[in-house]
C-alpha positions in Angstrom: 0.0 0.0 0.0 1.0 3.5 -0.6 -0.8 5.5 1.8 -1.2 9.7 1.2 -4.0 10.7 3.4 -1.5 12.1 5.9 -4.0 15.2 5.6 -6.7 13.1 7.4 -4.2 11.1 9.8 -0.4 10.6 9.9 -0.1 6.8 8.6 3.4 6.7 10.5 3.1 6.9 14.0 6.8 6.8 16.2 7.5 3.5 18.0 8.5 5.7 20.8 4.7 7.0 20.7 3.2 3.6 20.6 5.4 2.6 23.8 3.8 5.8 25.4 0.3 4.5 24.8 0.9 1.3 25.9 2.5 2.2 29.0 -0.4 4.5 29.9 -3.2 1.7 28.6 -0.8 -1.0 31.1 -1.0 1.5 33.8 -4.5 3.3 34.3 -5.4 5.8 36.4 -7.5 8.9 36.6 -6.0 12.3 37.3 -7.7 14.3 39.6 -9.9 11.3 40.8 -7.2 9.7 43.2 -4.1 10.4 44.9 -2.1 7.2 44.8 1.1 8.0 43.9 0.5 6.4 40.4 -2.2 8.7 40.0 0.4 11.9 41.2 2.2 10.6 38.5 0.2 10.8 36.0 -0.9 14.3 36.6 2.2 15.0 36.9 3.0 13.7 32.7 0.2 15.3 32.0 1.5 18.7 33.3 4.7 17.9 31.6 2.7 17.5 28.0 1.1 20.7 28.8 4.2 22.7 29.0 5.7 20.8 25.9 2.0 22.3 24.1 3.0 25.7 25.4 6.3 25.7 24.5 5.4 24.5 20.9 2.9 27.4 20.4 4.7 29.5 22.7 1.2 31.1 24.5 1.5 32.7 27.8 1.0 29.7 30.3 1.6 25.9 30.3 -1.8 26.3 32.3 -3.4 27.7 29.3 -3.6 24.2 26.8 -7.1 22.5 27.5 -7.1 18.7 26.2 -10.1 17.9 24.1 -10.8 14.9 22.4 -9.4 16.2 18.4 -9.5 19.4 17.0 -12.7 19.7 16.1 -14.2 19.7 19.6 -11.1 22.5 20.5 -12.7 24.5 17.5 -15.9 24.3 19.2 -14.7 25.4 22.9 -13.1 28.2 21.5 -16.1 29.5 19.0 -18.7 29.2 21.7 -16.6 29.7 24.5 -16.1 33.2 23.0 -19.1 33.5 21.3 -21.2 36.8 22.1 -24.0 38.8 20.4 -22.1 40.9 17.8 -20.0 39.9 14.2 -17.4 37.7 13.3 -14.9 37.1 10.1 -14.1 34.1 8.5 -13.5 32.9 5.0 -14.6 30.4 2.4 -11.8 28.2 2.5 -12.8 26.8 6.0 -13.6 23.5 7.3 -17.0 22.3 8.4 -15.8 22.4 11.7 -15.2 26.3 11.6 -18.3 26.6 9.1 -20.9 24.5 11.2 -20.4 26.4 14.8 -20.3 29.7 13.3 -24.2 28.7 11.0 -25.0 27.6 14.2 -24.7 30.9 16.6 -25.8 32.8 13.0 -29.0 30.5 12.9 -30.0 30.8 16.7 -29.3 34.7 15.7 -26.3 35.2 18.6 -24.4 36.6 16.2 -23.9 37.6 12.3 -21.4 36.2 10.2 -19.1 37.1 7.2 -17.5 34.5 4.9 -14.7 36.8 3.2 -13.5 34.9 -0.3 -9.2 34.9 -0.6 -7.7 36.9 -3.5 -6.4 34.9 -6.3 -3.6 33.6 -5.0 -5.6 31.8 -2.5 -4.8 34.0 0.4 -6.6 36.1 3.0 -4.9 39.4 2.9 -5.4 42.2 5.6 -6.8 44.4 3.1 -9.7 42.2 2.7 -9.9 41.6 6.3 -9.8 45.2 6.8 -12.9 45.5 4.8 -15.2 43.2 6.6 -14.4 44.8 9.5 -17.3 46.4 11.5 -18.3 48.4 14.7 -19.3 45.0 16.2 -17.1 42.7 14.8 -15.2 40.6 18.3 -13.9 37.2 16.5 -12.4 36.2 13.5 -11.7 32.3 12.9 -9.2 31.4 10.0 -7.2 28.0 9.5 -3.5 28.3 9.1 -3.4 26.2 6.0 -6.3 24.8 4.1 -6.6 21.4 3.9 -8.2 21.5 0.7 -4.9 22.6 -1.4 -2.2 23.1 1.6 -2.0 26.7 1.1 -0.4 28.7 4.1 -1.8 32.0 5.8 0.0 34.9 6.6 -0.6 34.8 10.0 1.3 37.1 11.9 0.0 40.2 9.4 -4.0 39.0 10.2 -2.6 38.6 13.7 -1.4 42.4 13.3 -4.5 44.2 12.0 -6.9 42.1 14.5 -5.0 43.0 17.6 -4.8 46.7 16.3 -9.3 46.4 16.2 -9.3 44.3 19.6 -10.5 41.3 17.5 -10.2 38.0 19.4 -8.1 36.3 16.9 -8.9 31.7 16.6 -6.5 29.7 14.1 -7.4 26.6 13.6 -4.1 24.4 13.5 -5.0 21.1 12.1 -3.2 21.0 9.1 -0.2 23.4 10.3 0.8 21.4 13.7 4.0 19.4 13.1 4.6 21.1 9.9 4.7 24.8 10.1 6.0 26.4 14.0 3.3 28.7 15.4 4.3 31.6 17.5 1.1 32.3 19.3 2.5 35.6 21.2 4.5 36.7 18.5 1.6 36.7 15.7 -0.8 38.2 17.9 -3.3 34.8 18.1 -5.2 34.2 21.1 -6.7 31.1 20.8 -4.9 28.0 18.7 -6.6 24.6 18.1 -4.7 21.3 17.2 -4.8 17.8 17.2 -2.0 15.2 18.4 -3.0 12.3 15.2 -1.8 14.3 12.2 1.6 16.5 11.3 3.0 15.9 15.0 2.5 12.1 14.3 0.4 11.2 17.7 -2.6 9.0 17.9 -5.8 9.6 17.7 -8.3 10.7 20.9 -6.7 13.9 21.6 -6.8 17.5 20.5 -5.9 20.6 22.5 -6.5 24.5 22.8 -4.3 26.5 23.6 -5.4 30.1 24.7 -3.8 33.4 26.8 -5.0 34.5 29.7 -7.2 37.8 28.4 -9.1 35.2 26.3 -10.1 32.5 28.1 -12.8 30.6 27.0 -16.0 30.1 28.9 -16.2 26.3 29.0 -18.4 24.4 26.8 -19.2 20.5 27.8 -19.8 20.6 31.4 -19.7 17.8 34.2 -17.0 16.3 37.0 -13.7 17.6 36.5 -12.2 16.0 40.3 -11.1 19.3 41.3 -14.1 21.9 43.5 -16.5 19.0 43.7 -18.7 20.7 46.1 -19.5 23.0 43.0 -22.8 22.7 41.4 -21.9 24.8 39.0 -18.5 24.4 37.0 -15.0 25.5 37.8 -14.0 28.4 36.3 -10.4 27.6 37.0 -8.3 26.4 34.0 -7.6 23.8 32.4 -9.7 22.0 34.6 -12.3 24.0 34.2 -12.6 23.3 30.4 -11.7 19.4 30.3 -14.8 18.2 32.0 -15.2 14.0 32.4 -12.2 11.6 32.5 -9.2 12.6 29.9 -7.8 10.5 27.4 -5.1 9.6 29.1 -3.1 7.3 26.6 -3.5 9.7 23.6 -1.9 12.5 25.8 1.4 10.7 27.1 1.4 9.7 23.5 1.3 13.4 22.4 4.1 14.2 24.7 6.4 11.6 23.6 5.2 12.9 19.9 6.6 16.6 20.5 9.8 15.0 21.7 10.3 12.7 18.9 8.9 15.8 16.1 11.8 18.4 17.8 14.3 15.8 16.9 13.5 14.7 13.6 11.6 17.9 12.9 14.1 19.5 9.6 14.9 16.3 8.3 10.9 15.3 7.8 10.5 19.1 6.9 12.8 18.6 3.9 11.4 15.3 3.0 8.2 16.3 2.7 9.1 19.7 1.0 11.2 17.2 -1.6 8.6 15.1 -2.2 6.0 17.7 -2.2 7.6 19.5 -4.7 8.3 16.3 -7.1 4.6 15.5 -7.0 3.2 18.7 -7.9 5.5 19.2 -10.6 5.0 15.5 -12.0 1.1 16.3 -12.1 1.1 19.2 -13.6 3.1 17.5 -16.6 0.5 15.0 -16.7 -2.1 15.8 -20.0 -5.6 16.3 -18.8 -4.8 16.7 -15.0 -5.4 20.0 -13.2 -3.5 20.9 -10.1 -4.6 23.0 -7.5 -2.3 23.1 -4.8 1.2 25.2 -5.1 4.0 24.2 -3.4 3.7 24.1 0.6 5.2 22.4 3.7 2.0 20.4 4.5 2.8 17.8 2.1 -0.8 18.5 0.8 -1.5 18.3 -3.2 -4.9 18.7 -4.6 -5.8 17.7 -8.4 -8.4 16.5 -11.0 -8.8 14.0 -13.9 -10.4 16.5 -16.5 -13.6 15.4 -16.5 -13.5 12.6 -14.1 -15.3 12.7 -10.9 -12.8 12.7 -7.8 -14.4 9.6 -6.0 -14.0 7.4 -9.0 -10.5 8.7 -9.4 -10.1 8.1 -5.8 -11.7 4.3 -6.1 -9.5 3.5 -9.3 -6.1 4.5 -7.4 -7.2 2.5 -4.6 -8.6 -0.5 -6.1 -6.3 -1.0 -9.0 -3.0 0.2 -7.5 -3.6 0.7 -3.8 -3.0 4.0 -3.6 -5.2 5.5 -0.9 -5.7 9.6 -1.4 -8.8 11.2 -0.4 -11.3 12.5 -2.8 -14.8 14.3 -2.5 -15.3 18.0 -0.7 -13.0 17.4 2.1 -15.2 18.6 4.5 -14.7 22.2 2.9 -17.6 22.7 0.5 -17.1 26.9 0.2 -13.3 26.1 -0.6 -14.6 23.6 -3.4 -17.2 26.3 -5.2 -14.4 28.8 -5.4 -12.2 26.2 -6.8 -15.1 24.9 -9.4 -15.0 21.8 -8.5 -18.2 21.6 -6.2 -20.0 19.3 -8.6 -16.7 16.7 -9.1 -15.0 17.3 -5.9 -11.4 16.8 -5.6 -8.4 14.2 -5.3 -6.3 15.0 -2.4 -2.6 13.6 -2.1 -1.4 14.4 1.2 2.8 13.5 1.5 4.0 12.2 4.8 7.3 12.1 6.1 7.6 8.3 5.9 6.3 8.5 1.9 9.7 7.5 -0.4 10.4 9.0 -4.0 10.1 5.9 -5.1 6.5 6.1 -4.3 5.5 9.4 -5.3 6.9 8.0 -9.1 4.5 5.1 -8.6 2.0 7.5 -7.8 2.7 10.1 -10.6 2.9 6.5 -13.1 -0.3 5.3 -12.0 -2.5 8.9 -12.0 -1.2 9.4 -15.6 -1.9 6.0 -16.9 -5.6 7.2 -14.9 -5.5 10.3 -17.5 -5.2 8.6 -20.5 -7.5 5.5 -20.2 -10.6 7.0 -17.9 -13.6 7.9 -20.4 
């Protein structure tokens, strides 16, 4: 198999992360619900993975990372967690879970909503920004690269003009984490959401947001946290406040050992996937009848078409003739696919990973133009 859905999750996962779950599946306990020393122990790895979070995004507190259970569900603590009557900014290249929370507080009328479209280059400038802003506007959600065609987001200049109109500023991570560093204080974002299981090569079951201390969330799934029990109403202390019911444990001294292992072996899988990115794009765009929409990036993310082929049977034919898996459809973006034109067909979606040979990415390139030429 030749796997390039590293977009979706990271095929390769470290042995030394694999050991980390293990150990913690061997050895379970709950943090906060007893006070063994096994249990102190655990807290005290958990502690540990937050400061390794903070340090990564470099917010203002280790105290600041709230686990969650991927990124999605960080998405969601941080749009309704802020949420307030008034106006926020996105844009059309967004996933479903920035899309779907933001209909949602438009639909129950908490809020109004802008969708701003990027230039032609793909990219959300502050100039277009600029113009969306109003009297009321509080929040603005953009994703640091799309997952749709890998394209990065200047981030510290929307960082810049938000902080200069007091606009709580929320990136959503997921397809930048373990490929592109994120200076949280330095770019001016307040609230950062990311999931362990993709670019930092963790397992699934874990997400985090990470947050400074002017814009904490209010939290958003409430229940037992182990900590003011005699409470019936929640916390309002973090993280524990925000990280409600028993935490996934295994997935989080997974994600620690994960940081460790992505600072060592961080440039040499940067120039890997950079390599390889780079040899892919430019072997599909050579290929008659393919259309590539994806420039080069450090995601490892490479979006294309069969002219006039629907991307799921594309998808299907890669798989079942050559086992190849890509991903193909909307990819959970359906704004980003109607400003590429390709709502109706959808898109194939080749997503590089850091394990992924050259070898493979000919096989790949061999296979997609033999695709081209015989698919009616």
């Amino acid at each position: 198999m030749i796997y390039l859905d590293n977009a979706a999750t990271t095929h390769y996962k470290p042995q030394c992360v694999i050991d980390a779950a293990v150990r913690a599946m061997n050895n379970s306990f709950n943090p906060n619900r007893s006070f063994n020393a096994e249990a102190l122990s655990l807290q005290k790895q958990i502690l540990d993975t937050r400061n390794s979070v903070h340090a990564l995004f470099n917010n203002d507190s280790e105290m600041n990372v709230a686990f969650s259970l991927n990124c999605t569900s960080a998405l969601n603590l941080a749009i309704f967690g802020r949420a307030k009557r008034g106006h926020i900014i996105s844009d059309i290249t967004q996933h479903n879970s920035v899309l779907r929370p933001l209909m949602q507080l438009q639909q129950m009328k908490l809020c109004t909503v802008t969708l701003v479209q990027p230039n032609e280059d793909g990219l959300i400038t502050p100039d277009i920004v600029r113009r969306a802003i109003r009297p009321d506007t509080y929040m603005a959600v953009f994703s640091h690269v799309s997952n749709v065609t890998g394209k990065a987001q200047n981030v510290k200049e929307l960082g810049d003009l938000l902080n200069k109109h007091h606009i709580t500023f929320v990136l959503d991570c997921a397809q930048s984490a373990g490929y592109i560093l994120t200076d949280m204080t330095k770019w001016g974002v307040h609230l950062a959401a990311f999931p362990a299981h993709k670019g930092l090569h963790g397992i699934q079951g874990v997400g985090a947001l990470v947050f400074d201390s002017a814009h904490q969330p209010r939290p958003f799934v409430l229940g037992g946290t182990g900590t003011e029990s005699h409470l019936l109403t929640q916390p309002t202390t973090v993280p524990d406040g925000l990280e409600s019911g028993t935490l996934p444990c295994p997935a989080i001294l997974a994600l620690q050992s994960a940081i460790d292992w992505w600072v060592t072996n961080r440039k040499q899988n940067r120039n890997t996937i950079q390599q390889l990115n780079r040899l892919m794009t430019d072997g599909l765009r050579n290929i008659d009848n393919v259309e590539v929409y994806s420039d080069y990036n450090d995601s490892g993310i490479v979006c294309f078409n069969i002219k006039g082929q629907d991307s799921t049977e594309v998808g299907d034919q890669l798989q079942e003739k050559f086992d190849i898996v890509t991903r193909s459809g909307l990819h959970c973006a359906p704004l980003m696919h109607k400003w590429l034109n390709t709502y109706e067909t959808g898109a194939v979606r080749a997503s590089i990973g850091c394990d992924n040979t050259i070898e493979q990415v000919y096989r790949f390139l061999h296979c997609v133009s033999y695709l081209a030429k015989t698919m009616k």
